[in-house]
N, CA, C and O of each residue as an XYZ file, in Angstrom:
828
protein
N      -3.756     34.641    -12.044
C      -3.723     33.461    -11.186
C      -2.316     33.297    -10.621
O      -1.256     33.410    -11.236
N      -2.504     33.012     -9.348
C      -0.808     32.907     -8.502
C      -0.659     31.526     -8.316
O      -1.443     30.666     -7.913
N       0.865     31.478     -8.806
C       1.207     30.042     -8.471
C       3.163     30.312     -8.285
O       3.885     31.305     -8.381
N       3.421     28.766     -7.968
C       5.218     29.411     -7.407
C       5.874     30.369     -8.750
O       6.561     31.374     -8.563
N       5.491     29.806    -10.174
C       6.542     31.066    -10.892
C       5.805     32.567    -10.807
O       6.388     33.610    -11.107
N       4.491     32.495    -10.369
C       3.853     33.977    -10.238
C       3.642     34.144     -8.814
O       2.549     33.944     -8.284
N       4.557     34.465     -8.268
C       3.918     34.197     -6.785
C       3.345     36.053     -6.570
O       3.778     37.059     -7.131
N       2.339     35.915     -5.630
C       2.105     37.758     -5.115
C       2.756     38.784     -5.177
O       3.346     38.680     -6.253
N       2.951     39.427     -4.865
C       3.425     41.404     -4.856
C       3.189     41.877     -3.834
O       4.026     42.628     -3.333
N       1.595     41.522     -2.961
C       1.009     42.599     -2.231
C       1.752     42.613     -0.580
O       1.343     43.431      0.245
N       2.712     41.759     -0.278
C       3.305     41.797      1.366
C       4.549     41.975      0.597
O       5.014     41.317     -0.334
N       5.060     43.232      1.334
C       6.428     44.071      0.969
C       7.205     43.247      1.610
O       8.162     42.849      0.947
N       7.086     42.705      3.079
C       7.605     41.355      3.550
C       8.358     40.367      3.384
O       9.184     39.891      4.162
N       7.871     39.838      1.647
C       8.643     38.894      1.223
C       9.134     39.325     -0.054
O       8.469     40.133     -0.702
N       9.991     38.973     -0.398
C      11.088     38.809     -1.627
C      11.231     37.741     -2.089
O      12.138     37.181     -1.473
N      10.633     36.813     -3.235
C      10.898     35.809     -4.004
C      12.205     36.121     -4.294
O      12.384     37.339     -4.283
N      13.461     35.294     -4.620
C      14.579     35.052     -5.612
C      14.716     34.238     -5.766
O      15.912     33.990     -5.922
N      13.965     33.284     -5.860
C      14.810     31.810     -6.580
C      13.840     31.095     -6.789
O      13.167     30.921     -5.773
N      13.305     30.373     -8.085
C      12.073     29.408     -7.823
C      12.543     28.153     -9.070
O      12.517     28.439    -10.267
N      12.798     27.304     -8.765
C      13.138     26.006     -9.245
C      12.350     25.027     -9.415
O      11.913     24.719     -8.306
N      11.794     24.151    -10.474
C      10.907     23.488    -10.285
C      11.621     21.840    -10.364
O      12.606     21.505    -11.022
N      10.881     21.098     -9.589
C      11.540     19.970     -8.971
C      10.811     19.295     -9.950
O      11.519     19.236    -10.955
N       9.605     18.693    -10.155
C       9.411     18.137    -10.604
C       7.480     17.992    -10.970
O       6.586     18.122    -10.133
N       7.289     17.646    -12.705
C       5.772     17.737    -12.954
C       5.503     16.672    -13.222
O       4.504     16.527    -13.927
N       6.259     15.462    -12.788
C       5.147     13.844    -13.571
C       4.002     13.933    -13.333
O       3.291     13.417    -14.196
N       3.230     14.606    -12.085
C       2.215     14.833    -12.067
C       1.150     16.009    -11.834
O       0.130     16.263    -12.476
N       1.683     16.625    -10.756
C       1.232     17.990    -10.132
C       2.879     18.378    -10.391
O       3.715     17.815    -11.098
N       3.004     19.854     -9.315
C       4.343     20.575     -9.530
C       5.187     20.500     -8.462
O       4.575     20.606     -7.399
N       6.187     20.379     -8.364
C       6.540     20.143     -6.950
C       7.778     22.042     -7.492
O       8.201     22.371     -8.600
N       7.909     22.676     -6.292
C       8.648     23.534     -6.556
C       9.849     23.787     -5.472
O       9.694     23.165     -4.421
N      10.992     24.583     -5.561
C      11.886     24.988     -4.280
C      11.846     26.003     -4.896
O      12.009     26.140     -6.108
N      11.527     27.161     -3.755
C      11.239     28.817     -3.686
C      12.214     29.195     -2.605
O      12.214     28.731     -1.465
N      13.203     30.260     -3.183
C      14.173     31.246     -1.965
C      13.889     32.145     -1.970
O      14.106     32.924     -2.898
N      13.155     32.469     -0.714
C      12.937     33.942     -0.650
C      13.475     34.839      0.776
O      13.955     34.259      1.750
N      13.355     35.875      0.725
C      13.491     36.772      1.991
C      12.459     37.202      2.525
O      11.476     37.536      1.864
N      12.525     37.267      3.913
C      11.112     37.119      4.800
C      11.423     38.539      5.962
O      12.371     38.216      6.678
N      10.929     39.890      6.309
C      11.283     40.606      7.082
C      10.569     40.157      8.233
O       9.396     39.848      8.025
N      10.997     40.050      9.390
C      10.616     40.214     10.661
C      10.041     40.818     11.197
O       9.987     41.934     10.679
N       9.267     40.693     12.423
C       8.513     42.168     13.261
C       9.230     43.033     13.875
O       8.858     43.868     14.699
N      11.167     42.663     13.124
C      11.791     43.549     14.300
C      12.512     44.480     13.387
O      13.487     45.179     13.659
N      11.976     44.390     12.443
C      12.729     44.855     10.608
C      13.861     44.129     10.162
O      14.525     44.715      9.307
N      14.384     42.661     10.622
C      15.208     42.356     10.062
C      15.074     41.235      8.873
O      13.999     40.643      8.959
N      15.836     40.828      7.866
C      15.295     40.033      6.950
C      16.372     38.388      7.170
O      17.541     38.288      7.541
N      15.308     37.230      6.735
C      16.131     36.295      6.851
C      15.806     35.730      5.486
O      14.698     35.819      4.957
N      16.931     35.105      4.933
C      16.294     33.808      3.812
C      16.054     32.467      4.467
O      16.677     31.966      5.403
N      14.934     31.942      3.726
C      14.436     30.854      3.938
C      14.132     30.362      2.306
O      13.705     31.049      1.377
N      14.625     28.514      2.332
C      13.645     28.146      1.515
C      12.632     27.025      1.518
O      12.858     26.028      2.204
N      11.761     27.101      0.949
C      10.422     26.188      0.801
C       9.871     25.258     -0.327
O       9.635     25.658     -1.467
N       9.725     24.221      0.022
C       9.031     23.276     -1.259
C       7.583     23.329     -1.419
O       6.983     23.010     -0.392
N       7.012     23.572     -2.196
C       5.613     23.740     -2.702
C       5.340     22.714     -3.334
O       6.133     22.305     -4.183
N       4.039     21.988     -3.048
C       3.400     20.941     -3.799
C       2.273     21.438     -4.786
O       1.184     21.185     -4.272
N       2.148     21.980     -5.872
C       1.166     22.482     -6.063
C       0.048     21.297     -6.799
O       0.431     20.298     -7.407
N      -1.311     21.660     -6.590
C      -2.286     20.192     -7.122
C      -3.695     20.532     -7.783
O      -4.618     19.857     -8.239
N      -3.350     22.337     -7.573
C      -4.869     23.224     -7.847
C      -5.669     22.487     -6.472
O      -5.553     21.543     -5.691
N      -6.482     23.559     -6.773
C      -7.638     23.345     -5.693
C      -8.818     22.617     -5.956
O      -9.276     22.649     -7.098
N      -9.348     22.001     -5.120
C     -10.721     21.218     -5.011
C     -11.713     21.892     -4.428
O     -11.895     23.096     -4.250
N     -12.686     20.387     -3.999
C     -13.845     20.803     -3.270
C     -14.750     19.656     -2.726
O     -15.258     18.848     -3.504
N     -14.950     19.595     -1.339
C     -15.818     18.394     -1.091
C     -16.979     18.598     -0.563
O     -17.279     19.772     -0.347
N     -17.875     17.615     -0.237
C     -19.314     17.779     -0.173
C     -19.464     16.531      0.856
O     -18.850     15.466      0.787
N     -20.577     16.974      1.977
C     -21.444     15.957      2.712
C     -22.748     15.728      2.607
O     -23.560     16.324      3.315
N     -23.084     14.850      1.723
C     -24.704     14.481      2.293
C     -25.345     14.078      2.873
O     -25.156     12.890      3.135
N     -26.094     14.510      3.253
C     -27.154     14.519      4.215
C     -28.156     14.231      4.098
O     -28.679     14.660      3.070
N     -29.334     13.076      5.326
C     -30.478     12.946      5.176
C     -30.880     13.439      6.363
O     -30.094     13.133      7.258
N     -31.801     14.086      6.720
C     -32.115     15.287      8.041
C     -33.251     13.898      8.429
O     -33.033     13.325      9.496
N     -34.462     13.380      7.535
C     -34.974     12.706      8.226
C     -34.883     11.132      8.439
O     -35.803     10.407      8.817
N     -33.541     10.739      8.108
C     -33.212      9.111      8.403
C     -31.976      9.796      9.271
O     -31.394      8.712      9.256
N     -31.138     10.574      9.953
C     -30.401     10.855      9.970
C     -29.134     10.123      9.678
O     -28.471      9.628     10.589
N     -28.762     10.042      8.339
C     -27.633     10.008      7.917
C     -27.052     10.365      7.414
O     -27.682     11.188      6.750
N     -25.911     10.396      7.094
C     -24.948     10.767      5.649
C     -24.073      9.649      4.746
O     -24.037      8.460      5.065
N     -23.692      9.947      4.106
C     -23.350      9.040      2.674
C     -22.082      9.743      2.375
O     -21.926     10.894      1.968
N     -20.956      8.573      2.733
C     -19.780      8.903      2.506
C     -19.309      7.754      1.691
O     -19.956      6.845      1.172
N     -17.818      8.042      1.695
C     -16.830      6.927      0.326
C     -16.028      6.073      0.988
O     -15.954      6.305      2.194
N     -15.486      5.280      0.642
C     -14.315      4.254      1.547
C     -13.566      4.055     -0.218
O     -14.123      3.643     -1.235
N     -11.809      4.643      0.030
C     -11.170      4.414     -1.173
C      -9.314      4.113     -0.175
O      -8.985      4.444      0.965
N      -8.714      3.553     -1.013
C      -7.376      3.454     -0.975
C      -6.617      4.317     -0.874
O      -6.698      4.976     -1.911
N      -5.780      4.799     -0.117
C      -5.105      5.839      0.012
C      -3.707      5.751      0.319
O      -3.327      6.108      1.434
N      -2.660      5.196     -0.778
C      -1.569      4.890     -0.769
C      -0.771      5.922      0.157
O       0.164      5.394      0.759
N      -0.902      6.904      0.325
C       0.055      7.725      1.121
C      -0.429      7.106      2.806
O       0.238      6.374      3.538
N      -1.896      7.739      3.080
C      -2.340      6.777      4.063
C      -1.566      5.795      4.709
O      -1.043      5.904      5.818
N      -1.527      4.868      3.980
C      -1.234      3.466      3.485
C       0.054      3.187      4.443
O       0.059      2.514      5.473
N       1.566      4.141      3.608
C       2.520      3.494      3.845
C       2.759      4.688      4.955
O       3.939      4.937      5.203
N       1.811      5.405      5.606
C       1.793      5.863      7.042
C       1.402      5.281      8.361
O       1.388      5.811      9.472
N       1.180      4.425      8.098
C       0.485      3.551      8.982
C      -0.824      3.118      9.203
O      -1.101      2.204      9.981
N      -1.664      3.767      8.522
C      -3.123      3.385      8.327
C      -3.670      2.146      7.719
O      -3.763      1.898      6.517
N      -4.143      1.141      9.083
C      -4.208     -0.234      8.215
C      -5.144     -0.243      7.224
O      -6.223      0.346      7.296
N      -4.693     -1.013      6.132
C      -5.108     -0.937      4.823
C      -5.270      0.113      3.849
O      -5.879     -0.103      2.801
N      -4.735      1.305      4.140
C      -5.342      2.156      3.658
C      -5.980      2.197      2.901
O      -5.631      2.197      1.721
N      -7.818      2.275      3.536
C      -8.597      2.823      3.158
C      -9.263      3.592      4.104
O      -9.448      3.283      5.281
N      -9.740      4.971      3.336
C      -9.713      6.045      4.319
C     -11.493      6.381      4.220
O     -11.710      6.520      3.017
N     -12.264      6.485      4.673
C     -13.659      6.740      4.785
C     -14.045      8.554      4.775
O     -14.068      9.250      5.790
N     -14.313      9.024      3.406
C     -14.308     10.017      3.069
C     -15.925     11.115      3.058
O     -17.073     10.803      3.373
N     -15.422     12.289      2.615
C     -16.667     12.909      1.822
C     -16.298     12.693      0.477
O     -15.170     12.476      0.033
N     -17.602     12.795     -0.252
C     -16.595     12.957     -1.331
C     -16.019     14.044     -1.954
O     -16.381     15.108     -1.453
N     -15.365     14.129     -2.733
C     -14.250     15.328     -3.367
C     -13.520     15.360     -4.868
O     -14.188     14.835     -5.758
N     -12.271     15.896     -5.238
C     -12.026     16.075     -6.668
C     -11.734     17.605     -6.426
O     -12.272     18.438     -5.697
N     -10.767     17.656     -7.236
C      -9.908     18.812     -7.717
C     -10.811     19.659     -8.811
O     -11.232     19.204     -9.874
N     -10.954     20.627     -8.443
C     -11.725     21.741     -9.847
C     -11.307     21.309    -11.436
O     -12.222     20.950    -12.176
N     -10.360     21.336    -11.786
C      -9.776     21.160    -13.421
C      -9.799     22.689    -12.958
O      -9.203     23.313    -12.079
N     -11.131     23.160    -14.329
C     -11.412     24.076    -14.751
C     -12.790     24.868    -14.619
O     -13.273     25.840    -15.200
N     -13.284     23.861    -13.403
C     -14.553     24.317    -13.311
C     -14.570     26.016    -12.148
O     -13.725     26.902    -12.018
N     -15.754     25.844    -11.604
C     -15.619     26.657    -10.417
C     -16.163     25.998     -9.366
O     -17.008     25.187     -9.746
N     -15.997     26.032     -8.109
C     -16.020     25.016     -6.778
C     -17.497     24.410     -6.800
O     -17.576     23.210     -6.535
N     -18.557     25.032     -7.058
C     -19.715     24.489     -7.168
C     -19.853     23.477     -8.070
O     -20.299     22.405     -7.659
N     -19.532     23.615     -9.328
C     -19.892     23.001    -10.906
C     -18.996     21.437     -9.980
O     -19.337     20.343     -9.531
N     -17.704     22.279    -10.114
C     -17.269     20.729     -9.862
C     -16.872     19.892     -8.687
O     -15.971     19.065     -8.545
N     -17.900     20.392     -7.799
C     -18.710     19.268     -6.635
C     -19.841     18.773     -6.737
O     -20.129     17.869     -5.953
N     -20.810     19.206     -7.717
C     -21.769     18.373     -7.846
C     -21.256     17.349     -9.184
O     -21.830     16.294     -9.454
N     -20.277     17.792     -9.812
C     -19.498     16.757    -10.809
C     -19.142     15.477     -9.984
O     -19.350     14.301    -10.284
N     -18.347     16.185     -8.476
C     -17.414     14.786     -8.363
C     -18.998     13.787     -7.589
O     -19.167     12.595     -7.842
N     -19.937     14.579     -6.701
C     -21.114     14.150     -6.281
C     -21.426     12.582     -7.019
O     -21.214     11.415     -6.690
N     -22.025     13.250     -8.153
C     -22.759     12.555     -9.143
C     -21.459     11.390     -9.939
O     -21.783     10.490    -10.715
N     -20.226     11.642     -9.584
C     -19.399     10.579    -10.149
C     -19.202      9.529     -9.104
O     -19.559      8.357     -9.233
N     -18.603     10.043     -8.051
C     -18.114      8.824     -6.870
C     -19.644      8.731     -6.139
O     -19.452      7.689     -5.511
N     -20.918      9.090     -5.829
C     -21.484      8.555     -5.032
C     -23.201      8.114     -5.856
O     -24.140      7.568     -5.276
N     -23.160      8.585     -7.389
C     -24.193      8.235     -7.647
C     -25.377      9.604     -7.557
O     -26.429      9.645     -8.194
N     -25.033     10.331     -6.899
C     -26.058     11.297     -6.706
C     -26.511     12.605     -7.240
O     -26.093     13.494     -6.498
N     -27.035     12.962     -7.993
C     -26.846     14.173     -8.730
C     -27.724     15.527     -7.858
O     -28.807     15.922     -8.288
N     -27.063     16.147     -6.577
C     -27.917     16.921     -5.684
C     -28.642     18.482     -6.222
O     -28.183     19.264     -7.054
N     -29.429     18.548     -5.729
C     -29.785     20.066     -6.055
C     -29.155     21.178     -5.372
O     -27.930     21.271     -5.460
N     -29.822     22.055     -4.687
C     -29.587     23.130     -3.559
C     -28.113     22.553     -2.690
O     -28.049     21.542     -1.991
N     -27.350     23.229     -2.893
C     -26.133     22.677     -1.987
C     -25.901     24.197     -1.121
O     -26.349     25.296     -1.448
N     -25.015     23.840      0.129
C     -24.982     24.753      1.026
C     -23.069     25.322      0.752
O     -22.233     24.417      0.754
N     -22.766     26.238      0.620
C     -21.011     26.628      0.658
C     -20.687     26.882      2.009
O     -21.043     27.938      2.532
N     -19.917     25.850      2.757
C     -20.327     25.880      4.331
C     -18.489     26.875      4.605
O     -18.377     27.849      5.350
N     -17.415     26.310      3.849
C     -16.457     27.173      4.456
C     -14.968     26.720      3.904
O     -14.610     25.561      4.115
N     -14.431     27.286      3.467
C     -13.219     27.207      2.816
C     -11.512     27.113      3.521
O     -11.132     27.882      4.404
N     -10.955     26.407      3.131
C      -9.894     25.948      4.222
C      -8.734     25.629      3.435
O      -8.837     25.139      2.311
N      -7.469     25.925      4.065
C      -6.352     25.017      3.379
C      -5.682     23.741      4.657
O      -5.381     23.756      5.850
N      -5.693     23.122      3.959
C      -5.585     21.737      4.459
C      -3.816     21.307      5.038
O      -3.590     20.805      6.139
N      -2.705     21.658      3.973
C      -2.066     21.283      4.929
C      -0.897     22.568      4.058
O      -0.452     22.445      2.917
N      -0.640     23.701      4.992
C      -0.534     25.057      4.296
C       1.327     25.069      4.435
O       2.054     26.033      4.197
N       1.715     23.802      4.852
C       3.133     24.135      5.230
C       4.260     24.013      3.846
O       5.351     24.507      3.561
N       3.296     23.060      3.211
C       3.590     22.445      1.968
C       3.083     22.589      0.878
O       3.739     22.814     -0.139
N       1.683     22.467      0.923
C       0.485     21.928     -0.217
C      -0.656     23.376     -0.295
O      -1.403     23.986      0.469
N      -0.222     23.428     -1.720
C      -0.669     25.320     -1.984
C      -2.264     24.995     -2.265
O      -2.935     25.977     -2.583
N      -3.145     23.345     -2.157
C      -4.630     22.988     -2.323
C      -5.144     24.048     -1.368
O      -4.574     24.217     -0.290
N      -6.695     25.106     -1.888
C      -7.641     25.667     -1.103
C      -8.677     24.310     -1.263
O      -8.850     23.651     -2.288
N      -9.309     24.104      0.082
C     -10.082     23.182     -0.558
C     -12.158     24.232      0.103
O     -12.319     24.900      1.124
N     -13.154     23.930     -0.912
C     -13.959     24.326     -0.540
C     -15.056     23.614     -0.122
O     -15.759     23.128     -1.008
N     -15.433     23.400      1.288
C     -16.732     22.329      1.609
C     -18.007     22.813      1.183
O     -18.200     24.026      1.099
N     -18.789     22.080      0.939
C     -20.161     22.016      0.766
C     -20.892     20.633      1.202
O     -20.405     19.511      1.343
N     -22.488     21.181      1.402
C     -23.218     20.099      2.162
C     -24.075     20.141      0.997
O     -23.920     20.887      0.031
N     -25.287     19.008      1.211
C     -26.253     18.984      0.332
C     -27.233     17.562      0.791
O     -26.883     16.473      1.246
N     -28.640     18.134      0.437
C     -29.199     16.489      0.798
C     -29.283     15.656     -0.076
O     -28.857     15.971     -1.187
N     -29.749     14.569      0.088
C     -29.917     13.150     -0.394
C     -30.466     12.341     -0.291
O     -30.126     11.654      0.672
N     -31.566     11.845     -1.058
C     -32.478     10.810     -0.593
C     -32.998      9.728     -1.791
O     -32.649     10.109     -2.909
N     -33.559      8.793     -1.788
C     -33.859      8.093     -2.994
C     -34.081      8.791     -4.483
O     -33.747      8.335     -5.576
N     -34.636      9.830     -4.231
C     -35.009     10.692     -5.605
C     -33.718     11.478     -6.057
O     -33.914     11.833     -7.219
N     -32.656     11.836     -5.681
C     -31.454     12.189     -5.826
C     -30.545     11.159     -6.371
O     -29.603     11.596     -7.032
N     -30.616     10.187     -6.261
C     -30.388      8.819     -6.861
C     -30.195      8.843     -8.185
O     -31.322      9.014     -8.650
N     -28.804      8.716     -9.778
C     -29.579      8.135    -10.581
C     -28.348      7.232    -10.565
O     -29.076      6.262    -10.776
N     -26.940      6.598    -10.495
C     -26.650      5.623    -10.308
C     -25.565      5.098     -9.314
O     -25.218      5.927     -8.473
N     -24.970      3.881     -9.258
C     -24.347      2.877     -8.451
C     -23.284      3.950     -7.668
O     -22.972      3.604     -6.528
N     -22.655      5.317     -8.213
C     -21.332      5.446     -8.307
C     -20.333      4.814     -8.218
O     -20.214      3.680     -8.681
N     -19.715      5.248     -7.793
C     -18.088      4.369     -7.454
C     -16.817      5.044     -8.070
O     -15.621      4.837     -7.860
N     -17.501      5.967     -8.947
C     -15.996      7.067     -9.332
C     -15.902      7.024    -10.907
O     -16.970      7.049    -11.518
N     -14.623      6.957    -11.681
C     -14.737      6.591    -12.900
C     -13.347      5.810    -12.881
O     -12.265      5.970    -12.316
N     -13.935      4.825    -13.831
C     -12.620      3.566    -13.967
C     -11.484      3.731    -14.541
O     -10.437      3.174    -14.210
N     -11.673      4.721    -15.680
C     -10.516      5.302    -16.421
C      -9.398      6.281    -15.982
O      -8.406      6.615    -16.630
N      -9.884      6.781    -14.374
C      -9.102      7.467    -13.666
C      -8.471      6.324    -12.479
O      -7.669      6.750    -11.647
N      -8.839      5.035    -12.465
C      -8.082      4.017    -11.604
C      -9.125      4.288    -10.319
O      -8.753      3.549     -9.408
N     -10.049      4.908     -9.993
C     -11.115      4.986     -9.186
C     -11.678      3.855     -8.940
O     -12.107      3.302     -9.952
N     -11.860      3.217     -7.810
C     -12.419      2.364     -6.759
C     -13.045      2.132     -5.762
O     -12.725      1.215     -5.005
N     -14.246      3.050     -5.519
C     -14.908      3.934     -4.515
C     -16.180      3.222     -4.088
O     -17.174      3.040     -4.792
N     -16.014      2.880     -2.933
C     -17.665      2.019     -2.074
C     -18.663      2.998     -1.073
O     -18.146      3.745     -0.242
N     -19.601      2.941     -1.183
C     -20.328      3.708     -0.602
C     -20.393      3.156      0.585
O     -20.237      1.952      0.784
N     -20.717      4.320      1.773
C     -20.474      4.025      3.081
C     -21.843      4.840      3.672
O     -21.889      6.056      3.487
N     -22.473      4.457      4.075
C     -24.131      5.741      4.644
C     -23.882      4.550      6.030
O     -23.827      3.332      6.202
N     -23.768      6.031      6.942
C     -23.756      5.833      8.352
C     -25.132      7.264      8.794
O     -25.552      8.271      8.225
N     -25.400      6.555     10.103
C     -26.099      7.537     11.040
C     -24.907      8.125     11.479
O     -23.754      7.695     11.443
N     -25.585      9.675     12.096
C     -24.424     10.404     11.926
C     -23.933      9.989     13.337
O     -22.713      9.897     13.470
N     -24.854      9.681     14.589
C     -24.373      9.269     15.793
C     -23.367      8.286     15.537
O     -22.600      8.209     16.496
N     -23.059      7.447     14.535
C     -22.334      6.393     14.337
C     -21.029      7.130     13.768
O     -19.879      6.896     14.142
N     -21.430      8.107     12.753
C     -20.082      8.793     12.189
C     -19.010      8.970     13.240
O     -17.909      8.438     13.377
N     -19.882     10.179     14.170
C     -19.499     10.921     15.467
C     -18.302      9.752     15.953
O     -17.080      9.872     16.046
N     -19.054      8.780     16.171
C     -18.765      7.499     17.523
C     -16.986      6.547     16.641
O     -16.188      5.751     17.136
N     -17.063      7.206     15.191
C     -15.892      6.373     14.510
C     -15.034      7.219     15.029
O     -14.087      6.765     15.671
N     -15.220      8.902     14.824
C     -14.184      9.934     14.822
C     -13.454      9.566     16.026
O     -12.248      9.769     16.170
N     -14.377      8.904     17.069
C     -13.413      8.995     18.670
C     -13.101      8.108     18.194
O     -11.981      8.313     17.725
N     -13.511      6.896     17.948
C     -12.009      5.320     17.786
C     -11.289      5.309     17.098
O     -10.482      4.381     17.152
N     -11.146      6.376     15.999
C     -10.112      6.259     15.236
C     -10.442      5.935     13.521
O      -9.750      6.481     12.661
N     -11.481      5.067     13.186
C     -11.856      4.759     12.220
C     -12.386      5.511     10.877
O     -12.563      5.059      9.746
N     -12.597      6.976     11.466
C     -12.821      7.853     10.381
C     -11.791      9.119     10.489
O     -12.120     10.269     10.778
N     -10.525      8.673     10.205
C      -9.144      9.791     10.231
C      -9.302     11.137      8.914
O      -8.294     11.781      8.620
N      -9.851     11.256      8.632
C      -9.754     12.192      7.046
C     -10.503     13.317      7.499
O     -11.724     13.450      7.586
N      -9.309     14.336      7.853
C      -9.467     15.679      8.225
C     -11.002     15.877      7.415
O     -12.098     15.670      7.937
N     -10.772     16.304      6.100
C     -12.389     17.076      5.673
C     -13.411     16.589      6.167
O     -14.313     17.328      6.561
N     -13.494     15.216      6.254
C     -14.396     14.492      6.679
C     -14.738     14.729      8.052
O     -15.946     14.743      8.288
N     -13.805     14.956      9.196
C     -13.823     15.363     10.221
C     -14.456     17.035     10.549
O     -15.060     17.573     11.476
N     -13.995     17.390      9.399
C     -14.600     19.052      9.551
C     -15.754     19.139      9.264
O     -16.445     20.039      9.742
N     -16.337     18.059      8.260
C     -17.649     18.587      7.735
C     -18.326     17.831      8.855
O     -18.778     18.556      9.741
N     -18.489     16.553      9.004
C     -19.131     16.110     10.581
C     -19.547     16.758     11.344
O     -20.705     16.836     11.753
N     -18.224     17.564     11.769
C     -18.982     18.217     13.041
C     -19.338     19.105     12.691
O     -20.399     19.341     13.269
N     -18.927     20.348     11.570
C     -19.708     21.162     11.528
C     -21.399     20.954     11.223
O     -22.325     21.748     11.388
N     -21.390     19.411     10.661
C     -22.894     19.302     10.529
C     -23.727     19.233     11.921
O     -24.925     19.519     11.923
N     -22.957     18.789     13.268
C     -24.119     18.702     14.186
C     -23.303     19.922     15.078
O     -23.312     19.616     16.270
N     -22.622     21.182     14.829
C     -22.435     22.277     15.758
C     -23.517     23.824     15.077
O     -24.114     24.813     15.500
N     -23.163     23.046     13.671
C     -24.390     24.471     13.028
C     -24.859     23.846     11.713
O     -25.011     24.733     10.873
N     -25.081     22.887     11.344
C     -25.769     22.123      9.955
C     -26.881     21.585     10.111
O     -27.813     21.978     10.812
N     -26.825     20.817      9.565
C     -28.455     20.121      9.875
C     -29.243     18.880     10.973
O     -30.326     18.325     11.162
N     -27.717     18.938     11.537
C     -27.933     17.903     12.594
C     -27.794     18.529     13.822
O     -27.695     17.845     14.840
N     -27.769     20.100     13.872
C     -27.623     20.458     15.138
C     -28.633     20.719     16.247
O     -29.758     21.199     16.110
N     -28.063     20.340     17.318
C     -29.627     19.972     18.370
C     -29.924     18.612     18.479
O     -30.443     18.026     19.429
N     -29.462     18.080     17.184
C     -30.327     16.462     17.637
C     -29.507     15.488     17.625
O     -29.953     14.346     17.511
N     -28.133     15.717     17.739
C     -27.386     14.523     18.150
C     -27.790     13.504     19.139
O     -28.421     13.897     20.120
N     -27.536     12.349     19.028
C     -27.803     11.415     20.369
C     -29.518     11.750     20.416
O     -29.928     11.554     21.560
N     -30.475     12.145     19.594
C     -31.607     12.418     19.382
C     -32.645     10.981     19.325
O     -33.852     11.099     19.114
C-alpha cells in the first residue's frame, strides 16, 4: 500500500528526498521534496503537502419509477467558513472505507446516513477529487430505492457527531438546484448527471 512514507518506484521521473510529517490529530498531513525530470531531461525540486484521509466511496439512489433520488443535507464546516451560507451542503451519501473494500463500505455508509439497506448496486466510476493536495480516490456507485429498501430513519451515527437529514428530490428538481447554485458538492454533481447522460434517468429528463 502507497502512502507519503512509501511513496511509488515505477516513474523514473521522480525522486522522493525528503518526507516530513506535519501533522496526525487526525488524518496525515505530510511535506514531500522531491525531484521531478522534465520533457526536456532536465530536473527541478519541488515541494508538496499531502493531506492524506484514505479513500472512500459514495452512492446515489435512485427511484426510476417516481423519478427521484434521495440525498443528505449535513454541516460542512470547511464549506462553512468558505462562504457557503450555512454550511450545509446537500449530498450523496458517502464515508471513507476504514478497512472495508469500496462496495462493503457503501452499502455500510447507505444503510447508516440514509436508512436504506440497497441490494444490486451499480460501480459507475472512480475519481480523485481534489488531486493537488488530497491523496482521497473516491469510488461512485448508484443503486435503487424504494419503500421495501427501507429499514430505518437514518441520519448517520451520533457517536461520530453525525447530523444528517434526508433530502428526496425529483431529479428535474436536482438538475434545476445544480444551475442556482443550491446543490455545490462536486460528487453529487457528478453522480447527477451522470445519472441522466448514461444512468437511469437517461432519455427522460424534463419527461
Amino acid at each position: 500500500m502507497y502512502s507519503a512514507e512509501n511513496p511509488p518506484t515505477d516513474n523514473p521521473r521522480v525522486r522522493v528526498t525528503d518526507v516530513r510529517l506535519l501533522s496526525d490529530n487526525w488524518y496525515r498531513l505530510h511535506t514531500t521534496t522531491f525531484d521531478l525530470q522534465g520533457d526536456d531531461g532536465s530536473w527541478s525540486t519541488q515541494s508538496r503537502e499531502t493531506y492524506d484521509r484514505g479513500n472512500g466511496a459514495t452512492i446515489l439512489l435512485y427511484d426510476v419509477d417516481r423519478r427521484t433520488v434521495l440525498l443528505t443535507s449535513q454541516f460542512r464546516y470547511p464549506a462553512y467558513i468558505n462562504g457557503h451560507p450555512g454550511g450545509m451542503l446537500i449530498e450523496t451519501a458517502a464515508g471513507l472505507l476504514d478497512d472495508d473494500d469500496p462496495e462493503t463500505a457503501i452499502r455500510r455508509e447507505a444503510i447508516e446516513e440514509t436508512g436504506h439497506r440497497v441490494g444490486e448496486v451499480t460501480h459507475v466510476f472512480d475519481a480523485f477529487m481534489s488531486p493537488g493536495s488530497v491523496t482521497e480516490r473516491l469510488h461512485f456507485y448508484a443503486a435503487p430505492y424504494d419503500a421495501g429498501t427501507r429499514e430505518h430513519a437514518g441520519g448517520g451515527l451520533a457517536d461520530e457527531g453525525e447530523h444528517i437529514d434526508l433530502v428526496e428530490l425529483g431529479i428535474d428538481e436536482a438538475l434545476a438546484m445544480i444551475d442556482g447554485g443550491e446543490i455545490i458538492d462536486a460528487k453529487t454533481i457528478m453522480l447527477l448527471q451522470w445519472a441522466v447522460l448514461r444512468g437511469p434517468f437517461s432519455g427522460s429528463v424534463g419527461a
